[in-house]
FINU-686325 format. One record per residue (C-alpha): residue in one letter; x, y, z; residue number from 1. Coordinates in nm, 2 decimals. Example, Ala and Ser with C-alpha at 12.3 -4.5 7.8 and 13.67 -1.06 7.14 Angstrom:
2
<type=A x=1.23 y=-0.45 z=0.78 seq=1>
<type=S x=1.37 y=-0.11 z=0.71 seq=2>
This chain:
342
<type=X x=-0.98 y=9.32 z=-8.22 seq=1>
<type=X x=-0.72 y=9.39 z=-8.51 seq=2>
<type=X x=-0.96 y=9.34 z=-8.77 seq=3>
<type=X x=-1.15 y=9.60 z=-8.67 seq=4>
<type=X x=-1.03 y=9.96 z=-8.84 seq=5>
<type=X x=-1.25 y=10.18 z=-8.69 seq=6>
<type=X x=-1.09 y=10.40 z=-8.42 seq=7>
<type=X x=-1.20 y=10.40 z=-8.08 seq=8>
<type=X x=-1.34 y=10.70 z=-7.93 seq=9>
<type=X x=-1.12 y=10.82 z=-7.64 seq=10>
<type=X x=-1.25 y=11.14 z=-7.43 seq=11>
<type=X x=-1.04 y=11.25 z=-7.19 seq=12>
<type=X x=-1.22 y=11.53 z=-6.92 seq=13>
<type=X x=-0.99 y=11.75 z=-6.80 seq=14>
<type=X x=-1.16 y=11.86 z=-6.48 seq=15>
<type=X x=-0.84 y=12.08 z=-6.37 seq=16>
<type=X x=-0.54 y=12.25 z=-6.46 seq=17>
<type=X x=-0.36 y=12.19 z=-6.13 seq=18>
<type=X x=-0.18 y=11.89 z=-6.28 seq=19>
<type=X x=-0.13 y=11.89 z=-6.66 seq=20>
<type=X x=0.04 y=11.52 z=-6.68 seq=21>
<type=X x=-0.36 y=11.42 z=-6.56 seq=22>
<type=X x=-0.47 y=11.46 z=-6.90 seq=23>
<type=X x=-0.16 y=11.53 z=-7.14 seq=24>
<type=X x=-0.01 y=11.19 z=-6.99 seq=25>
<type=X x=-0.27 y=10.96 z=-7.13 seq=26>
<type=X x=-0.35 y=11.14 z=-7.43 seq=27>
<type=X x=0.03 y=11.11 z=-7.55 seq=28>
<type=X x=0.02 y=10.77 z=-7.44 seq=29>
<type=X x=-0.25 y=10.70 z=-7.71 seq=30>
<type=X x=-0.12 y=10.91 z=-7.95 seq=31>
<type=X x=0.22 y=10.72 z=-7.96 seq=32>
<type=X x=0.01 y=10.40 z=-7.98 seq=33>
<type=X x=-0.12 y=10.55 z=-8.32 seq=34>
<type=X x=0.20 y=10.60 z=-8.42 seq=35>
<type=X x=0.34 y=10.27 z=-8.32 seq=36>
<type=X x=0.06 y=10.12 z=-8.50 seq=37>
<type=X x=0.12 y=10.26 z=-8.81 seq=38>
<type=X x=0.48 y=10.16 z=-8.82 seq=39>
<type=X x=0.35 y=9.83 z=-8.78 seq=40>
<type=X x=0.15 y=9.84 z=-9.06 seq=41>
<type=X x=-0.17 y=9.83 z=-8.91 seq=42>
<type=X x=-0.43 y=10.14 z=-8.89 seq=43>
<type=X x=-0.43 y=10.38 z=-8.58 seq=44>
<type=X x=-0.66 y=10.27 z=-8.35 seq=45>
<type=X x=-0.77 y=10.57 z=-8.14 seq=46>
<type=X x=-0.91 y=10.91 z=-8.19 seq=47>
<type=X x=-0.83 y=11.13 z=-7.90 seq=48>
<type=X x=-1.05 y=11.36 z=-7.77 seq=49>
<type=X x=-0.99 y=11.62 z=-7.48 seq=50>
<type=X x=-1.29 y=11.74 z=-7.40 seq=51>
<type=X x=-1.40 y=12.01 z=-7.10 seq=52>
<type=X x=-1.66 y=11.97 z=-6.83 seq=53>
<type=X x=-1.80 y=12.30 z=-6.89 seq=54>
<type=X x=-2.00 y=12.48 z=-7.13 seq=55>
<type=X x=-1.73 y=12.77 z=-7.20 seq=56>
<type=X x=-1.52 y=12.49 z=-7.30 seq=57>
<type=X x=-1.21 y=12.64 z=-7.08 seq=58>
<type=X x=-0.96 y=12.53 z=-6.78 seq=59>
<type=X x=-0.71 y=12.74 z=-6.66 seq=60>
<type=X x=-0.43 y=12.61 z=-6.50 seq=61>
<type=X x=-0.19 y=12.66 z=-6.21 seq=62>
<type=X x=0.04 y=12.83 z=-6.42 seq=63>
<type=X x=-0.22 y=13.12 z=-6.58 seq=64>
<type=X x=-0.23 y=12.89 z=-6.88 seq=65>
<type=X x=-0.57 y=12.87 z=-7.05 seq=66>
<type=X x=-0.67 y=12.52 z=-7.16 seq=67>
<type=X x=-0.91 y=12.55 z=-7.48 seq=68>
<type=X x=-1.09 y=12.23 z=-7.53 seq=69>
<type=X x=-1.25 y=12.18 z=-7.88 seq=70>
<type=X x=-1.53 y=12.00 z=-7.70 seq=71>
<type=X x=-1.74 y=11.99 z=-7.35 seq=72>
<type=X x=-1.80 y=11.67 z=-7.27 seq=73>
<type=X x=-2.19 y=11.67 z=-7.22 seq=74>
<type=X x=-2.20 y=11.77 z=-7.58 seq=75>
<type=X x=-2.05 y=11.51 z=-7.74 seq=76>
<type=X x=-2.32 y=11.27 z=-7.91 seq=77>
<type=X x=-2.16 y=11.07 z=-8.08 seq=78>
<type=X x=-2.04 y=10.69 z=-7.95 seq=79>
<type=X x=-1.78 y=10.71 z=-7.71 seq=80>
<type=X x=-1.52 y=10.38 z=-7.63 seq=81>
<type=X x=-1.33 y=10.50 z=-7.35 seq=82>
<type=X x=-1.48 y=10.85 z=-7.12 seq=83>
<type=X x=-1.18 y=10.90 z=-6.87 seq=84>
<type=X x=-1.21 y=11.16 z=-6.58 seq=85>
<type=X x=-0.88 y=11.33 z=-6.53 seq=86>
<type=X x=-0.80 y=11.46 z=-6.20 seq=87>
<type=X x=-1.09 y=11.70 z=-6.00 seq=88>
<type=X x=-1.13 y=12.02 z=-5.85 seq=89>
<type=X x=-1.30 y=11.96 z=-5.52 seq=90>
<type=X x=-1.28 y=12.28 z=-5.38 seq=91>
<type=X x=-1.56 y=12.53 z=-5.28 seq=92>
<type=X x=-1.53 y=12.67 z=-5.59 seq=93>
<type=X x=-1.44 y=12.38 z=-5.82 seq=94>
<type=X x=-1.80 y=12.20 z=-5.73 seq=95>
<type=X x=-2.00 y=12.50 z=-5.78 seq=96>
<type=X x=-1.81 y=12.47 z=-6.14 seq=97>
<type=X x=-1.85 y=12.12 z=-6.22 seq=98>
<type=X x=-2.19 y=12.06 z=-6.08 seq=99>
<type=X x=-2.35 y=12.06 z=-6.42 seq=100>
<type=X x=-2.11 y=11.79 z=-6.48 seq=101>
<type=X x=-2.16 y=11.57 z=-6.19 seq=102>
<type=X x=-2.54 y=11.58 z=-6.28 seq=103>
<type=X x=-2.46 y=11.47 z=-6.62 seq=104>
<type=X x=-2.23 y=11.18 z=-6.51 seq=105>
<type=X x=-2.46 y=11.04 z=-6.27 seq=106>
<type=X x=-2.71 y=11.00 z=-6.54 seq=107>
<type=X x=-2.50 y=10.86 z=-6.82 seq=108>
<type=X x=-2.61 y=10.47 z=-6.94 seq=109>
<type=X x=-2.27 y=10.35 z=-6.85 seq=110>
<type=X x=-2.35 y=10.04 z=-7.01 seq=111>
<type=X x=-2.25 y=10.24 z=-7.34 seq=112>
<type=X x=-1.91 y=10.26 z=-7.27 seq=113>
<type=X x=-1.68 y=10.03 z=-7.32 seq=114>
<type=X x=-1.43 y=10.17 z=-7.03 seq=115>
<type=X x=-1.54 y=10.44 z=-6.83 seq=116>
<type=X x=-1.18 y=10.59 z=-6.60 seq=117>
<type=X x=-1.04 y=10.81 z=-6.34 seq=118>
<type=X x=-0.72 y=10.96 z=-6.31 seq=119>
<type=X x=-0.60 y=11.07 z=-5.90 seq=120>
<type=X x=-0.92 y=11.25 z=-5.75 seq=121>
<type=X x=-1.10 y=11.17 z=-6.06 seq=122>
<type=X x=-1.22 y=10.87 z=-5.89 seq=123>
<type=X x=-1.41 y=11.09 z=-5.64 seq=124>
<type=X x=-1.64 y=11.22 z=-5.94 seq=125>
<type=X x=-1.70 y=10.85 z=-6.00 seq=126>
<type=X x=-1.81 y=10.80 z=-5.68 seq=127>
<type=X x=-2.03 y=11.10 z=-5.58 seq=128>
<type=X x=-2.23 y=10.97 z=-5.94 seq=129>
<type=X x=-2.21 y=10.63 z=-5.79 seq=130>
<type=X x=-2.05 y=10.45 z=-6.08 seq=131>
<type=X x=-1.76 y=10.34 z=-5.75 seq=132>
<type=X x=-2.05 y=10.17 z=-5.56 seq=133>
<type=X x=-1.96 y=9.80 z=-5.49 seq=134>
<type=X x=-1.63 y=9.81 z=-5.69 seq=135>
<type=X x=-1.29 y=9.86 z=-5.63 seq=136>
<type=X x=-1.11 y=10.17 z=-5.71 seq=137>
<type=X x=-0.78 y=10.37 z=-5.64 seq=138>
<type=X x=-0.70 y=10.73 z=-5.61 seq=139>
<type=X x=-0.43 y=10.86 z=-5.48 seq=140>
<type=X x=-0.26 y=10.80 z=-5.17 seq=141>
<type=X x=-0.33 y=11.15 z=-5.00 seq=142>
<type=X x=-0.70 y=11.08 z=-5.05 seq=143>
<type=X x=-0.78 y=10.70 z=-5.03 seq=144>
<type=X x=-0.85 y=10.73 z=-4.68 seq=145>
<type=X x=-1.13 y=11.05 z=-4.74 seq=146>
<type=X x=-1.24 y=10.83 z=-5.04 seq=147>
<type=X x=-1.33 y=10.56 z=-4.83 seq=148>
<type=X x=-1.47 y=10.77 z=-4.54 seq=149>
<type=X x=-1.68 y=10.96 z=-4.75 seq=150>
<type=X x=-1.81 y=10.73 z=-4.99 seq=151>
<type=X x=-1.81 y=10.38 z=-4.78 seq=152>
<type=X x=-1.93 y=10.17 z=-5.08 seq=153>
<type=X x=-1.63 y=10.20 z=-5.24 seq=154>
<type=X x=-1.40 y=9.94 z=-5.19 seq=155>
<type=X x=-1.05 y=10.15 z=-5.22 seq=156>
<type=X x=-0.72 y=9.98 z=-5.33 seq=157>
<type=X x=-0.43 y=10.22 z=-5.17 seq=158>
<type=X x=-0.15 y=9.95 z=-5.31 seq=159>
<type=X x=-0.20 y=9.96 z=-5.68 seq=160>
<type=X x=-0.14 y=10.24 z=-5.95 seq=161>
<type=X x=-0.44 y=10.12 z=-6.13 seq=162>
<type=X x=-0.74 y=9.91 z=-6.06 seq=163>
<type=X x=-0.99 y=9.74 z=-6.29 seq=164>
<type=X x=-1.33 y=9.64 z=-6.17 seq=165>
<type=X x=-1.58 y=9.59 z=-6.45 seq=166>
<type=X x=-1.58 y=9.87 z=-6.70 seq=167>
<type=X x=-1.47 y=10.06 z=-6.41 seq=168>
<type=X x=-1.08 y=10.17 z=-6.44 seq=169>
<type=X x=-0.88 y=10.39 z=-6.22 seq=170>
<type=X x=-0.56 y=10.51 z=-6.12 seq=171>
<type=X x=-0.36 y=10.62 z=-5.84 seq=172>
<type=X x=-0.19 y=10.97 z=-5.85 seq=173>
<type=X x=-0.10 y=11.19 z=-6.19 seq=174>
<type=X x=0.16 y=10.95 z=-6.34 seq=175>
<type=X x=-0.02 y=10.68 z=-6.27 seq=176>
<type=X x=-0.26 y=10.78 z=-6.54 seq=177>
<type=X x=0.04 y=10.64 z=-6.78 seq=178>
<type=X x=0.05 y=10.34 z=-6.61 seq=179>
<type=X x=-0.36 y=10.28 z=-6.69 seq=180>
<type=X x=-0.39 y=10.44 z=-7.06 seq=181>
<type=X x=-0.04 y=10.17 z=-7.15 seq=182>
<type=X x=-0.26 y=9.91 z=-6.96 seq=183>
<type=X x=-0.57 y=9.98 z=-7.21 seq=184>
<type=X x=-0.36 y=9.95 z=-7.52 seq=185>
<type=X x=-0.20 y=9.62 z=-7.42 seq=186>
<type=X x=-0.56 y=9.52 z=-7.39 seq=187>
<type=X x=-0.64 y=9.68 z=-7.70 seq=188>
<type=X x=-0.36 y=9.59 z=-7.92 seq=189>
<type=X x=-0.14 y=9.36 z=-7.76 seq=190>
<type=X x=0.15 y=9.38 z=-7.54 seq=191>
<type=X x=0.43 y=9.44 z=-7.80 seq=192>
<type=X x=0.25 y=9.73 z=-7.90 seq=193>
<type=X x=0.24 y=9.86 z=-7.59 seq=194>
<type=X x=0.60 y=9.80 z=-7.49 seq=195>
<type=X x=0.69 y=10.00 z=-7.83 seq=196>
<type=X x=0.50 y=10.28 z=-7.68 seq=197>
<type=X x=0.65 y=10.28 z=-7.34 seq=198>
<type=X x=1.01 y=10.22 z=-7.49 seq=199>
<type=X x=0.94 y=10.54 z=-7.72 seq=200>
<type=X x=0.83 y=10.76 z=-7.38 seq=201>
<type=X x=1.10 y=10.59 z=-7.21 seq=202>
<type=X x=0.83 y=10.41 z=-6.93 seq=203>
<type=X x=0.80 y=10.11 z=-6.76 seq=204>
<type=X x=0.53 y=9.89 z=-6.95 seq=205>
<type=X x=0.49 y=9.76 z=-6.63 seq=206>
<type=X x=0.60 y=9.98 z=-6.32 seq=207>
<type=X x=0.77 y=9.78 z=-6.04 seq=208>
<type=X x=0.64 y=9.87 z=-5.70 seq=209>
<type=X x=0.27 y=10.00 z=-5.56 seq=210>
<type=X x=0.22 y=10.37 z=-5.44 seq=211>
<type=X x=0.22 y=10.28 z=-5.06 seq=212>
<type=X x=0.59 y=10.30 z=-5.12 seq=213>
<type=X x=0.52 y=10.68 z=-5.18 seq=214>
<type=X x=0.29 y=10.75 z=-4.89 seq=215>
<type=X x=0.33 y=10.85 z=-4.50 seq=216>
<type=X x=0.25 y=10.52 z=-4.31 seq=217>
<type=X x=0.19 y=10.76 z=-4.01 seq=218>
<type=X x=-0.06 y=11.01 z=-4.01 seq=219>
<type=X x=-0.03 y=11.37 z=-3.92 seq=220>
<type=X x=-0.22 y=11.37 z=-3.54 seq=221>
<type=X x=-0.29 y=11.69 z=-3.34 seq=222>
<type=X x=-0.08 y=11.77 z=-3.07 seq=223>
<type=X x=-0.32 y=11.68 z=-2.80 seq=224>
<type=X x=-0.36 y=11.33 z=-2.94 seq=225>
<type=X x=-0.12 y=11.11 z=-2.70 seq=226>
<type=X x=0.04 y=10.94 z=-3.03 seq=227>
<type=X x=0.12 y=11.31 z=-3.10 seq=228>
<type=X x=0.23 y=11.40 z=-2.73 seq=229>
<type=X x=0.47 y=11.13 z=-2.74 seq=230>
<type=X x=0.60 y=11.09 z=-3.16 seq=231>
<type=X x=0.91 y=11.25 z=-3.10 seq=232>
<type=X x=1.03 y=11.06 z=-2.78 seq=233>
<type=X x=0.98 y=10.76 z=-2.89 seq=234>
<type=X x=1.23 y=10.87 z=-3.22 seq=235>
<type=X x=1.48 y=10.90 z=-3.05 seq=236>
<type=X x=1.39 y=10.61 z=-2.85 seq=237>
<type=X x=1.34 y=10.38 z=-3.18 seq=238>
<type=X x=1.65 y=10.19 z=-3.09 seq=239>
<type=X x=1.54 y=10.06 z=-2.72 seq=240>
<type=X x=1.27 y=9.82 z=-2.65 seq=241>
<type=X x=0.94 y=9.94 z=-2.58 seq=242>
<type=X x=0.67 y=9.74 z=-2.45 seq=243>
<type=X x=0.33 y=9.88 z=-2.38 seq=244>
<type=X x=0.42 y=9.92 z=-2.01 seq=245>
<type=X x=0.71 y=10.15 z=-2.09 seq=246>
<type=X x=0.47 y=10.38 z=-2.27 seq=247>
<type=X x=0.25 y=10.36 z=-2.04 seq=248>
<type=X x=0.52 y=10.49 z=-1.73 seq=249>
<type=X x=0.65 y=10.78 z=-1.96 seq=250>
<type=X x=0.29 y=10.87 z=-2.00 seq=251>
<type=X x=0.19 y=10.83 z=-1.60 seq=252>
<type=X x=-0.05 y=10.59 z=-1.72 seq=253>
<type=X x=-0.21 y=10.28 z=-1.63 seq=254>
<type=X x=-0.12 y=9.99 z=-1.90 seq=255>
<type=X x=-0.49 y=9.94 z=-1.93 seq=256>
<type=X x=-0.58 y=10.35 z=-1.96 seq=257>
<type=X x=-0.33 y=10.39 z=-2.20 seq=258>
<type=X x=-0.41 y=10.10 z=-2.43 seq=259>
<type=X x=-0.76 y=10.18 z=-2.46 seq=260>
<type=X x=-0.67 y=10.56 z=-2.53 seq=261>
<type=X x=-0.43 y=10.51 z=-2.76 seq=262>
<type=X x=-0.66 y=10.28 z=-2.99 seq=263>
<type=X x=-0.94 y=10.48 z=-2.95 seq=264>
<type=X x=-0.74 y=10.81 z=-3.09 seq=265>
<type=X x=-0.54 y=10.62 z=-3.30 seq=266>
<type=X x=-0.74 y=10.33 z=-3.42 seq=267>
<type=X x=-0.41 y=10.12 z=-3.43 seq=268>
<type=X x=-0.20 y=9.96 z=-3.15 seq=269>
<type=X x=0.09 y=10.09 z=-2.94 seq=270>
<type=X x=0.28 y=9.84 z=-3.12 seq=271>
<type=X x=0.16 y=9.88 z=-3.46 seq=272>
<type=X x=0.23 y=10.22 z=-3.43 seq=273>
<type=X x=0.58 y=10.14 z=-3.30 seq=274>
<type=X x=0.65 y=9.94 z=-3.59 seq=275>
<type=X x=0.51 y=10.22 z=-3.84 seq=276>
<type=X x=0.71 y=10.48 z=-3.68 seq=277>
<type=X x=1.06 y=10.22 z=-3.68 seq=278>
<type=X x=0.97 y=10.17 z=-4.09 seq=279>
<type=X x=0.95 y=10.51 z=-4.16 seq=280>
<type=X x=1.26 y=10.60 z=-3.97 seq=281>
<type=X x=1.43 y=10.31 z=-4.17 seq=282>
<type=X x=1.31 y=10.42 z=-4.54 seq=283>
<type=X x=1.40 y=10.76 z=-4.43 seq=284>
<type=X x=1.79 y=10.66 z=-4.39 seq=285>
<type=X x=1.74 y=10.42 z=-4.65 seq=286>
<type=X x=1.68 y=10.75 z=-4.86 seq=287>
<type=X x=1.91 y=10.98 z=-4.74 seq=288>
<type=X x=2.21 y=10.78 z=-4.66 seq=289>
<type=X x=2.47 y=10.52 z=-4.73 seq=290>
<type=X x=2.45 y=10.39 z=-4.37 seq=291>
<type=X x=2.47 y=10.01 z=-4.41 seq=292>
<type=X x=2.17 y=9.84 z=-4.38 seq=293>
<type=X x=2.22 y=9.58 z=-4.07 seq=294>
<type=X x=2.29 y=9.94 z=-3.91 seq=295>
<type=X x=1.96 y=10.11 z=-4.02 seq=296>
<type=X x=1.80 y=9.76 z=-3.86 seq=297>
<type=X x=1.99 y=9.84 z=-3.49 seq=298>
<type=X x=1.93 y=10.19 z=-3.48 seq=299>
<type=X x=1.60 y=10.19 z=-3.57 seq=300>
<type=X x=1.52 y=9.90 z=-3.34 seq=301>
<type=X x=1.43 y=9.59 z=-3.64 seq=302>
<type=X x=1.62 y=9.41 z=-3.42 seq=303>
<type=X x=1.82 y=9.25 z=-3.74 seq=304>
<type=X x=1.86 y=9.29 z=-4.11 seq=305>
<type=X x=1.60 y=8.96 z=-4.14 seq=306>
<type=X x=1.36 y=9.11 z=-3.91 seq=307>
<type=X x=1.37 y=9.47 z=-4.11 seq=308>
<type=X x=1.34 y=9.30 z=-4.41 seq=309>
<type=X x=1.02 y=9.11 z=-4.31 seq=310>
<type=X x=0.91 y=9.41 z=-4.12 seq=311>
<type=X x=0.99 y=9.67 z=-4.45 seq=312>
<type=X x=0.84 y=9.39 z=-4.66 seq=313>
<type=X x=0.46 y=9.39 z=-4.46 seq=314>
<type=X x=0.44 y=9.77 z=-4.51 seq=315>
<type=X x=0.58 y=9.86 z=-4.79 seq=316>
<type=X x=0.58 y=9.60 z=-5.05 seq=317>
<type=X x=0.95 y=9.60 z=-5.10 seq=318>
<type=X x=1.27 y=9.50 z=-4.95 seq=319>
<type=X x=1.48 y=9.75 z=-4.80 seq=320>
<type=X x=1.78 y=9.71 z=-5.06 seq=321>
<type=X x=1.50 y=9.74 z=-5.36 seq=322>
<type=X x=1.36 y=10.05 z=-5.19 seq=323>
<type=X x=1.66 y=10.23 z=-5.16 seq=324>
<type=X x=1.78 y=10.15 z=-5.51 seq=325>
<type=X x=1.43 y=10.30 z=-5.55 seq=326>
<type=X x=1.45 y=10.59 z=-5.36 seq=327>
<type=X x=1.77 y=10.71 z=-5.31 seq=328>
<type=X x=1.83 y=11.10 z=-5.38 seq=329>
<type=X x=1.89 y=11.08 z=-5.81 seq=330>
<type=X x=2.17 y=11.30 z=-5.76 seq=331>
<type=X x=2.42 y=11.05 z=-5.54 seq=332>
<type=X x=2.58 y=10.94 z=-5.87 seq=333>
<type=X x=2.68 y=11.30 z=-5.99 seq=334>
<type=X x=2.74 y=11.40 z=-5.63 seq=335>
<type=X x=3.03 y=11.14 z=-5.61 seq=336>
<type=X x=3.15 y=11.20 z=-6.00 seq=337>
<type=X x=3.18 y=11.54 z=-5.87 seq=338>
<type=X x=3.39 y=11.42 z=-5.56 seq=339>
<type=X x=3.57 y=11.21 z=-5.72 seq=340>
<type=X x=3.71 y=11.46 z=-5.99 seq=341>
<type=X x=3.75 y=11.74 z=-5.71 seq=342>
């Protein structure tokens, strides 16, 4: 593709001001690329366009700020390369805004795009114009669950910051939109001019890990669900063994009762559930402590540091030494400089 010296046509809808990196992410990523392209003595290769889903041509954002697009997207005749969806408003209000919108994208020929992309709940304006049906997609890990319960033909990725199915590309949550836009110039230009680009915003060209890392593995249940009822006993009895039966007594429950309860408000079983809650307690000290790690294994009950590992590994893609190098507070280097010069 480096003989060609047209530029390709990027729009980039920004469908809401609640998160600005959703749309000024990806845009400098392809501005740089420009750049980087010129200093390599080769033309730019993009023309970036941030476009609105409106007529008025306006977003506001979280902040009061007024976003002022020169375009809105359903006006724009001329070819397009890449149309990328960034972020959504799906509120009340939002889809009363954007329905215009969502008319118009369920009857573009999508055929005459090279790449058509979501970034976070963009993916969900995708799918209600069907362009998700049958392929895989990711969104971001608050909402890949109601993705897939609301539109079933989706097959949703929660691991990956980006997925590419087709012409269909989409990302994860807001900086994973980086991750996607440095993915389409590698496949544009190559990968070393791509790595210029991330070395210049100071961003993995490839970022280790996979957004499960960042999510809850347990969910949120309502106090009279019996996973609820009994969450905080068995934290503080992580450390001890418990079998279904135990559960069971402390709930003045039959084994059987109780195991058909529990999966049917849960969808998951007593032990599954037991291992989620021992993973999260684990990533949690793993975070917020120094504690060594055969001690996070025994007092979260992963019996050993083999067994957490294998455990850690199955849910969250990661070993527990890599996810605290990961996760650990970004301030424990100054904290101690400070301590140590005090």
């Amino acid at each position: 593709m480096d003989g060609v010296t047209e530029k390709k046509r990027i729009v980039i809808v920004v469908m809401s001001g609640n998160m600005l990196l959703n749309f000024s992410g990806p845009s400098d990523i392809f501005v740089n690329a420009n750049s980087c392209l010129k200093a390599s003595g080769r033309p730019e290769g993009y023309e970036v366009i941030i476009a609105a889903p409106t007529a008025d041509k306006k977003v506001t954002a979280n902040t009061g700020v007024e976003i002022h697009c020169p375009y809105c997207v359903m006006d724009i005749a001329e070819p397009v390369d890449t149309l990328i969806i960034a972020g959504n408003d799906m509120s009340a209000k939002g889809m009363e805004r954007l329905a215009a919108f969502h008319h118009w994208l369920a009857h573009i020929n999508k055929d005459a795009f090279r790449r058509i992309a979501s970034i976070c709940g963009g993916a969900f304006a995708l799918a209600k114009a069907g362009l998700l049906n049958g392929k895989k997609a990711s969104t971001h890990w608050e909402r890949t669950a109601k993705l897939q319960k609301e539109y079933p033909a989706v097959q949703v990725n929660a691991d990956d910051f980006f997925t590419i199915d087709g012409n269909i590309y989409t990302s994860a949550g807001v900086s994973s939109g980086l991750d996607l836009s440095l993915a389409m110039v590698e496949e544009d230009y190559g990968k070393d001019i791509a790595l210029k680009v991330a070395r210049k915003l100071v961003f993995y060209l490839s970022r280790p890990g996979y957004q499960s890392q960042f999510g809850n593995l347990i969910p949120i249940y309502e106090p009279v669900n019996i996973a609820g009822k009994m969450q905080r006993w068995l934290r503080e009895h992580l450390h001890e063994p418990l079998d279904v039966s135990r559960l069971a007594f402390q709930c003045n429950m039959s084994i059987r009762n109780f195991t058909r309860v529990f999966h049917k408000q849960t969808g998951i079983s007593p032990a599954k559930y037991i291992e989620k809650l021992r993973v999260e307690a684990a990533r949690t000290l793993l975070q917020d402590t120094d504690m060594p790690l055969e001690r996070i294994a025994e007092q979260c009950g992963l019996v050993s540091l083999v067994g957490m590992r294998r455990t850690f590994l199955r849910h969250m893609n990661v070993t527990p030494s890599d996810y605290r190098r990961t996760f650990q507070t970004a301030l424990k280097d100054i904290v101690t400089a400070q301590l140590i010069m005090s």
